[in-house]
C-alpha positions in Angstrom: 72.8 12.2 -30.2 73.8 9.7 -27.7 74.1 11.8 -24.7 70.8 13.5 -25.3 68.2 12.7 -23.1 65.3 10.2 -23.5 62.2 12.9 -24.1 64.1 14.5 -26.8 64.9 10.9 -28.6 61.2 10.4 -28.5 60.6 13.7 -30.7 59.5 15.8 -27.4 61.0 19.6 -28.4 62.2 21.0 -24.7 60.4 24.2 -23.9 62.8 26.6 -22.1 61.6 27.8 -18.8 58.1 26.6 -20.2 55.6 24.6 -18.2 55.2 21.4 -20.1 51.5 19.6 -19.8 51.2 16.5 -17.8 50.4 14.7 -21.7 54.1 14.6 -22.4 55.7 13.2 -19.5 58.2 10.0 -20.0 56.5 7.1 -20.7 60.4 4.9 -20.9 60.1 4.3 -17.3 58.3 1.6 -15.7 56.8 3.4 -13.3 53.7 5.9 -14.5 52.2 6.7 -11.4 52.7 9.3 -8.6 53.3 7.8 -5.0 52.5 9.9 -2.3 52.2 9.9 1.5 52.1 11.6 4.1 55.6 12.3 6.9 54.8 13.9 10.4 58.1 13.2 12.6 59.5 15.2 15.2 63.0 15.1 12.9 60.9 16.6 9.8 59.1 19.6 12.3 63.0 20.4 13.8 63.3 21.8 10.2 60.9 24.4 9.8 63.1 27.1 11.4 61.9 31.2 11.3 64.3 31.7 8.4 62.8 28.3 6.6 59.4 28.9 7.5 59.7 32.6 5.8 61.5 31.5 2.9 58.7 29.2 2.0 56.1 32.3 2.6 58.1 34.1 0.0 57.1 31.7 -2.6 54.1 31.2 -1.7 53.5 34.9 -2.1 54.9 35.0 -5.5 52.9 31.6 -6.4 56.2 29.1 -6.9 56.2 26.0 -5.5 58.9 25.2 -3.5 59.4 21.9 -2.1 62.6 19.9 -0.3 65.0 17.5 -2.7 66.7 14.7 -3.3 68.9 13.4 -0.1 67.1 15.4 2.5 63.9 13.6 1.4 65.8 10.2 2.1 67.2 10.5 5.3 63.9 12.1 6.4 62.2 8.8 5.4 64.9 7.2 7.4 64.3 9.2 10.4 68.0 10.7 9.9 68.2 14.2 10.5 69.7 15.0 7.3 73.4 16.8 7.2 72.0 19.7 3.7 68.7 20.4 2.4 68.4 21.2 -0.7 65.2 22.8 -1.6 63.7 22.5 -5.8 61.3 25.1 -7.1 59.3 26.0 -10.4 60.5 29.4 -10.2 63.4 30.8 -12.6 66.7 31.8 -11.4 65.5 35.5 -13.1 62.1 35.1 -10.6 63.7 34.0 -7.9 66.2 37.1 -8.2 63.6 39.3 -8.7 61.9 38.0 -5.8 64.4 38.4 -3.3 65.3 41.8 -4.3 62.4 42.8 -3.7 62.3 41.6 -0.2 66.0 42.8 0.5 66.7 39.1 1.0 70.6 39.1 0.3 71.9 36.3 -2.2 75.3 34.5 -2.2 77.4 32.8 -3.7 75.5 32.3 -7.2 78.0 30.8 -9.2 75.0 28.0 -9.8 72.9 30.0 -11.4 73.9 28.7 -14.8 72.0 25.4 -13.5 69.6 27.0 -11.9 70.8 27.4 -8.3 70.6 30.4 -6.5 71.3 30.6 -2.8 69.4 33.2 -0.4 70.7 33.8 2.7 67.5 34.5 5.1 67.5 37.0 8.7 71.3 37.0 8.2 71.1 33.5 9.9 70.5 30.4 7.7 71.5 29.7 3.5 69.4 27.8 1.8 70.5 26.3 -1.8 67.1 26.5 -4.4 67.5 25.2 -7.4 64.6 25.5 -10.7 63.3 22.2 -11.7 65.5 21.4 -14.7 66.0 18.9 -17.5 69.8 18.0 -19.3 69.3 18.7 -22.9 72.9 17.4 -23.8 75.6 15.5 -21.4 78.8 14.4 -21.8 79.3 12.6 -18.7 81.1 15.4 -16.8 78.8 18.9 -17.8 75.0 19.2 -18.8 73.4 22.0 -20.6 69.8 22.2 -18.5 66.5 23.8 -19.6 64.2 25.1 -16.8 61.0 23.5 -17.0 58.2 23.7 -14.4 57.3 19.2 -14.2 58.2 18.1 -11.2 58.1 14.6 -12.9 61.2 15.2 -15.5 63.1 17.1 -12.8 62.8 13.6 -11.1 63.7 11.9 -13.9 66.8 13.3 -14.7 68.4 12.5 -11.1 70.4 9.1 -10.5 68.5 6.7 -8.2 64.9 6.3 -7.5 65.9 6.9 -3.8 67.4 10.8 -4.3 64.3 11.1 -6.8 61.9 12.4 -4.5 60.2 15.1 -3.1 58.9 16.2 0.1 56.1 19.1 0.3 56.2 21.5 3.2 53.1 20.4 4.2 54.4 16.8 5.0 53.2 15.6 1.4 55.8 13.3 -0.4 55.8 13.2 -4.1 57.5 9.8 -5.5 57.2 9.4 -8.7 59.6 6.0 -9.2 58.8 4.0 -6.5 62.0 5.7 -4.9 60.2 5.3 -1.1 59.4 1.7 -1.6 63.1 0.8 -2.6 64.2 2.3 0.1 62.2 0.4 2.6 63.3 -2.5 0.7 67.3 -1.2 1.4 67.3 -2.0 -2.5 69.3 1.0 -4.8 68.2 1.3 -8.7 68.8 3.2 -11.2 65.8 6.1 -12.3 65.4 4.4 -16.0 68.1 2.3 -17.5 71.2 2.5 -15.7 73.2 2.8 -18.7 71.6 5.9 -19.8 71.8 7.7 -16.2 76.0 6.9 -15.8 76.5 8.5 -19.5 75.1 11.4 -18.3 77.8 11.8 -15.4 80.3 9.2 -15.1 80.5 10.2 -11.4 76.9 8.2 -10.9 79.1 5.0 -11.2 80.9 6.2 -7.1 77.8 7.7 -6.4 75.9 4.1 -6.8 78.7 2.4 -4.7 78.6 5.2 -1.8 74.6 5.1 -1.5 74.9 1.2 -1.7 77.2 1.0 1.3 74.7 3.5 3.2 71.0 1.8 2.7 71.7 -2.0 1.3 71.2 -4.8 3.1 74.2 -6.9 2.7 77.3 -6.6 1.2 76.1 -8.8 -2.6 72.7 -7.6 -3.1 73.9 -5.6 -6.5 71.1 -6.0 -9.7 73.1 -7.9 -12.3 72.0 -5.2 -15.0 73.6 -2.4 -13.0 76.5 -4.0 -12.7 76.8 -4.6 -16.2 76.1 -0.9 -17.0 79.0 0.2 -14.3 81.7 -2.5 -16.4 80.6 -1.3 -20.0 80.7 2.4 -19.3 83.6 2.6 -16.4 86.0 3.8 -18.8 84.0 7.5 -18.6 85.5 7.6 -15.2 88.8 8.4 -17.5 87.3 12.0 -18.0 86.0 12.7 -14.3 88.6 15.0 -12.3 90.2 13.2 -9.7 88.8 15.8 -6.8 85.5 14.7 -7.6 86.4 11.2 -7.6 88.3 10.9 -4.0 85.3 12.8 -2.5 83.0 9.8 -3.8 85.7 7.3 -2.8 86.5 8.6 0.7 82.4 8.1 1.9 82.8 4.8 0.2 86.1 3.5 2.4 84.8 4.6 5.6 80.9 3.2 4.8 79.2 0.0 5.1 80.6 -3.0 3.4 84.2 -1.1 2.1 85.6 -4.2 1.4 83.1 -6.2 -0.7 82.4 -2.3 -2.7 86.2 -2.1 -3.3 86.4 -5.9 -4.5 83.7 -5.0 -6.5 84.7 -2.5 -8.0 88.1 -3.8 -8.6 86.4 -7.3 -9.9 84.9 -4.7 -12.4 88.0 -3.3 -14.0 87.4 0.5 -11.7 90.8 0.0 -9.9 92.7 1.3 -13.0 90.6 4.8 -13.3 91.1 5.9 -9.6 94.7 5.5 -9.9 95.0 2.0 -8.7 97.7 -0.2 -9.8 97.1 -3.4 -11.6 98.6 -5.5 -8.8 97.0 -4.5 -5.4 96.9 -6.2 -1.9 93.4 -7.4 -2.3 94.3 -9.6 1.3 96.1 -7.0 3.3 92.6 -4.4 2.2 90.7 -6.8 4.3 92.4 -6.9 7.3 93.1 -3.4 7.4 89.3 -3.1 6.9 88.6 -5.6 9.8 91.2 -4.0 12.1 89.8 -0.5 11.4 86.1 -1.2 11.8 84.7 1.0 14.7 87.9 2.8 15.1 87.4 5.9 12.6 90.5 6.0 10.1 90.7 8.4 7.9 90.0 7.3 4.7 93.4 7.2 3.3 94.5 4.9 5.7 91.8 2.0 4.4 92.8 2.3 1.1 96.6 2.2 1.6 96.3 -1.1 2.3 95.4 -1.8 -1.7 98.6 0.0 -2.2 102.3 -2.2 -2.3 105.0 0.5 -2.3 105.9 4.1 -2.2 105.3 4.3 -5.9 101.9 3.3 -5.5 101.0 6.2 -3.1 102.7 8.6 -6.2 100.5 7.4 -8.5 97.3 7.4 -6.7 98.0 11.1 -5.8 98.7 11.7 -9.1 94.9 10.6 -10.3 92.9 12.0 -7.0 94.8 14.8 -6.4 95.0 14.1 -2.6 96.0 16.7 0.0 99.5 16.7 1.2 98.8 15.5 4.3 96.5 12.2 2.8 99.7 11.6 0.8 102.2 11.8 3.8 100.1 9.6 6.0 100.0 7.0 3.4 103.6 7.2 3.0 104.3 6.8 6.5 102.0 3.7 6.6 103.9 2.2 4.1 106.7 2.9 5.3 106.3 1.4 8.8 103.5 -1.2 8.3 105.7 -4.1 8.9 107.4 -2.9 11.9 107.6 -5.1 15.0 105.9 -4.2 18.2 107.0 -5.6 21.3 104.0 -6.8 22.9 106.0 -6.7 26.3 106.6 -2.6 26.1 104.3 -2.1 23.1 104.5 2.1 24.3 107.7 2.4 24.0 107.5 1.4 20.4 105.3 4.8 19.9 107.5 6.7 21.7 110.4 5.6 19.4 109.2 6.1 16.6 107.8 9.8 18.0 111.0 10.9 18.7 113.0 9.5 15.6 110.5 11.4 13.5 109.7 14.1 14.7 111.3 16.9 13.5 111.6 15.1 9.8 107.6 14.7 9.9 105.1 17.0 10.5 102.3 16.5 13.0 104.1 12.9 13.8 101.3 11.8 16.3 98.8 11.9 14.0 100.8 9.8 11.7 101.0 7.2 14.1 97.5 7.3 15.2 96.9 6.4 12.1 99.4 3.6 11.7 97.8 1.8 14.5 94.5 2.2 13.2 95.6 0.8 9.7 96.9 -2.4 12.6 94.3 -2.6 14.8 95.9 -1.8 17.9 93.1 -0.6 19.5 94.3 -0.5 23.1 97.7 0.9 22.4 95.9 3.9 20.5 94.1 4.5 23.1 97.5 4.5 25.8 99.3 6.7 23.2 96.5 9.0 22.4 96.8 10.0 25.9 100.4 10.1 25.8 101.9 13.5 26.0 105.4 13.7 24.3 108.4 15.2 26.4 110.6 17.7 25.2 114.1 16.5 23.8 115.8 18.9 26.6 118.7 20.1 24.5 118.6 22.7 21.8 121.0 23.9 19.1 121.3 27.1 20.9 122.6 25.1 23.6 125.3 23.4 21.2 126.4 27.0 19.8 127.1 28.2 23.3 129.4 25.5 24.0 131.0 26.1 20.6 130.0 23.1 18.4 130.8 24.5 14.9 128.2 24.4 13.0 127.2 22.1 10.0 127.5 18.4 9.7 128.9 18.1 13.1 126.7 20.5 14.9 123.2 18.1 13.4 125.2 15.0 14.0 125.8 15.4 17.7 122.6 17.1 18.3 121.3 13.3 17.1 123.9 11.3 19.1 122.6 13.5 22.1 118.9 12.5 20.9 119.7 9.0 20.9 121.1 8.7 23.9 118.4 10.5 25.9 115.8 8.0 23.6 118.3 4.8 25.8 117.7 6.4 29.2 113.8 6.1 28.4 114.0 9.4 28.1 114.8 10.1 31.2 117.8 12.2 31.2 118.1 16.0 31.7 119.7 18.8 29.9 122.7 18.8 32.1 123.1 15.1 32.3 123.1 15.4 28.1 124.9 18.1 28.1 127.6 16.2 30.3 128.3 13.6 27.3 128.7 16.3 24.5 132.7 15.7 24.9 132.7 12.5 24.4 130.1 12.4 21.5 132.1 14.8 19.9 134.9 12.7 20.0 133.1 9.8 18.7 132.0 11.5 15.4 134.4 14.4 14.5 
């Protein structure tokens, strides 16, 4: 019974794909009264494409109301031409189906139909993601079992914050039923209902709260102490969350607003531990990498490996996030070279060096080091070796076999003695001038 929603504590029976009257709608939230407005910006008309403008005829036709969701509403009120819309409807997967079919719109992709989401695919040109107004009869933090419903007012209620809780008619009419438009002019983030109750029914919403605070608050310590107290009493439901889900929270969160007072946050609130986080991190070296990498866009692996000490922490965070190969390599090669020294009188050739020593060992080597200077804030020498064009070591193995270097440990061992020396000239020396030492390099190591 804990995970069930509010409505169906109170004794409400859910009605499936039912409308249910305006006489049972929530009464736990503070707010009881619909908001509305009117938008008119140029950003909101760049929307209303041919293929939007018919999709909404279509459910006009069929007498569904169709209006857009959640994080498209917000940016619109922001004036941010938002990235997806997501569009909610009282329609039923079943009428929606039946409605496209019968105008030989083609549907895709409808693995989401279980939740209500079916995705039409309009003149061949645009998708556009529906989903039926919907209620979560049981949770477990991770998976709901919905019920269709047709109240625009418990659709909103079920979402996380009061700011992704609204909605946006075509006809410029928003429908805020939690005071989601005044928090957001406010740049304050709250919980729809009691925050406890919201992050049982997906763990996830505890990310999702951090990522959405680093976006719209105002400073970086403008968190409501109840909130936080609901994120520390229920972060161990993070446990259960799969660790994909949790680096694509965590990655918005390291390259947002305020990433280092969110991180100390969330490690001040015991969070470090579920997102694969040792106990003992480098809470110090996190905030210079975060200074030195402000305006200078790391990739997100590269702010957080400066929580991490040593090549057994990268192992272990990969372990929990299930990071690509690539996130894990470049962490490695952080770590592995964050304490070099740079000469500040040739700091270019320090690039170089490292270049050519790894190359060949290390895939897609610049990239690495772009990265590494990132993570030190070398923002002029990125700049010089991001232009830099690598030269090619002159001397290949086919030019070893056809002067009759055996192969095996020899063969790799002068190929590198040849390396080396062409890395002393500044590498500056050609293929014959190499070439011209082989005798004596082979003396040196045979």
């Amino acid at each position: 019974m804990k995970f069930l929603p509010v409505f169906l504590r109170l004794g409400l029976r859910p009605l499936k794909t039912v409308y249910i009257p305006s006489r049972f709608k929530l009464k736990y939230l503070r707010e009881g009264q619909l908001n509305t407005m009117k938008l008119d910006t140029p950003i909101f008309q760049k929307l209303f494409t041919p293929e939007l403008q018919r999709l909404e005829s279509l459910f006009s036709k069929y007498g569904h109301e169709l209006r857009i969701a959640g994080g498209a509403v917000r940016d619109l009120l922001m004036d941010i031409e938002p990235h997806d819309v997501d569009f909610a409807t009282t329609a039923t997967p079943e009428q929606m189906k039946e409605m496209f079919e019968k105008e030989k719109v083609r549907m895709i992709n409808n693995k989401g139909e279980k939740h209500g989401t079916i995705t039409a695919r309009i003149n061949d040109k645009e998708n556009f993601e529906v989903t039926t107004l919907r209620i979560d009869v049981v949770t477990d933090g991770r998976h709901a079992e919905v019920e269709f419903t047709h109240d625009w007012h418990l659709d909103a209620g079920r979402r996380d914050l009061t700011i992704n809780a609204m909605f946006l008619g075509f006809d410029g009419t928003l429908y805020d039923y939690f005071n989601g438009k005044e928090d957001l002019d406010a740049r304050h983030l709250r919980f729809v209902g009691s925050p406890s109750e919201r992050i049982c029914e997906d763990y996830l919403r505890i990310l999702r709260y951090f990522r959405f605070y680093g976006r719209i608050a105002k400073g970086p310590d403008c968190h409501e102490k109840d909130i936080l107290t609901a994120i520390e009493e229920n972060k161990g439901g993070l446990a259960g969350v799969s660790g994909e889900r949790l680096w694509m929270e965590l990655r918005k969160i390291l390259c947002g607003r305020f990433n280092e007072p969110i991180m100390q946050t969330m490690l001040k609130l015991g969070i470090g531990q579920y997102i694969g986080l040792s106990d003992n991190v480098n809470v110090d070296e996190f905030a210079r990498v975060c200074i030195n990498t402000s305006n200078m866009d790391p990739l997100p692996i590269t702010v957080l490996t400066g929580l991490l000490l040593c090549e057994d922490d990268v192992q272990r965070l990969n372990k929990r996030l299930k990071m690509s190969n690539e996130e894990t390599r470049t962490a490695s090669f952080i770590v592995k070279h964050r304490e070099d020294k740079i000469d500040l009188t040739t700091p270019m050739r320090y690039c170089m060096d490292l270049y050519n020593d790894t190359v060949g060992k290390e895939p897609k080597v610049k990239d690495r080091i772009i990265e590494l200077l990132k993570y030190k804030g070398k923002k002029d020498l990125l700049d010089q070796f991001v232009e830099w064009i690598p030269q090619k070591f002159p001397v290949t193995g086919h030019d070893l076999f056809m002067m009759n270097v055996p192969k095996g440990p020899v063969f790799a061992k002068a190929l590198h003695e040849l390396r080396q020396i062409w890395k002393g000239s500044n590498y500056s020396m050609s293929k014959e001038d190499l070439l011209s030492q082989l005798h004596d390099v082979l003396k040196r190591i045979q």
